[in-house]
N, C-alpha and C positions, 0 to 999 in steps of 0.2 A: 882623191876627192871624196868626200862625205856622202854618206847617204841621204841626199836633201828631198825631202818628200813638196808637193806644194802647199801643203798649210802650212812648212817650216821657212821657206822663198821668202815673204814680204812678213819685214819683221814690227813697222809700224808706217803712220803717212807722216809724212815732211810737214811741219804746219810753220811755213814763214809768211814776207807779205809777197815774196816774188812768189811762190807756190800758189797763194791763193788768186795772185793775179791773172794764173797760167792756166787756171779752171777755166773760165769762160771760152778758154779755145778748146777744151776735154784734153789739157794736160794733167796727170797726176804725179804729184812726186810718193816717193816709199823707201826710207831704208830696208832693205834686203839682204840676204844672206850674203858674203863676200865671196863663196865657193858658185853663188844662181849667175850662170847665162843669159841671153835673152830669151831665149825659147824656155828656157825653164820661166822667166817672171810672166812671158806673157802667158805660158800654161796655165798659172798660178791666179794671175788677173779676172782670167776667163772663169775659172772654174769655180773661186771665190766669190764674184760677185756676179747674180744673175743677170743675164743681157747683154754684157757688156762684150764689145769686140774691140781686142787692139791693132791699131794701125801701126806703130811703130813703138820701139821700146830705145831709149838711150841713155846707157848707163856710163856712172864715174868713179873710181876708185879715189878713197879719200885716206891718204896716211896717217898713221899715229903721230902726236905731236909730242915731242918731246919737254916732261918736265921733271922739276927734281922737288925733292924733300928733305930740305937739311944741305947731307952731301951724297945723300943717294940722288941717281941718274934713273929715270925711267920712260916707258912711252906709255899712252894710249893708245887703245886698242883702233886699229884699222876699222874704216867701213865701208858699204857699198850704198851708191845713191842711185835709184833709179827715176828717169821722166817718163812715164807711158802716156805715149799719143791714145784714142779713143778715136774710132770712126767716126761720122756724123749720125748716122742710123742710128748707133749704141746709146744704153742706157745711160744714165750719169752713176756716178759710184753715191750710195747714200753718207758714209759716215762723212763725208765734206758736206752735205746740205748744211744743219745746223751752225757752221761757223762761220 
């Protein structure tokens, strides 16, 4: 396994309509590194945004899809999706405010 530090863990936030809908309960989605755990994302969570405490983290492996070019064969690259539950106490994460 990689040496995956936490500011390498959460690689960006998920901006769909189901994500945005899953805010108001303090879900966040994030692709992540495909090597991060959950203890390593919710490390990563905490330590990155201030205040914030997570309750649960549940993560999905997402496959490369397979396409071609021509009559080359190739895949896309693998990912990692994460949802992080948010306590009630906890702060809300800022870069979702604006959208």
């Amino acid at each position: 396994m990689a040496n995956v530090q936490y500011y390498d863990v959460i690689l960006k936030p998920v901006i769909s309509e189901k994500s945005m809908n899953e805010m108001a309960d303090k879900k966040y989605t994030f692709l992540v590194h495909v090597d991060a755990n959950k203890t390593m994302i919710k490390e990563a969570v905490e330590k990155m945004f201030e205040g914030t405490k997570v309750k649960s983290v549940n993560t999905m492996n997402i496959n490369g899809k397979k396409r071609r070019r021509g009559a080359t064969v190739g895949k896309t690259a693998a990912k990692k999706k994460a949802i992080v539950q948010l306590t009630e106490d906890s702060k809300d994460i800022e870069i979702f405010e604006g959208l």
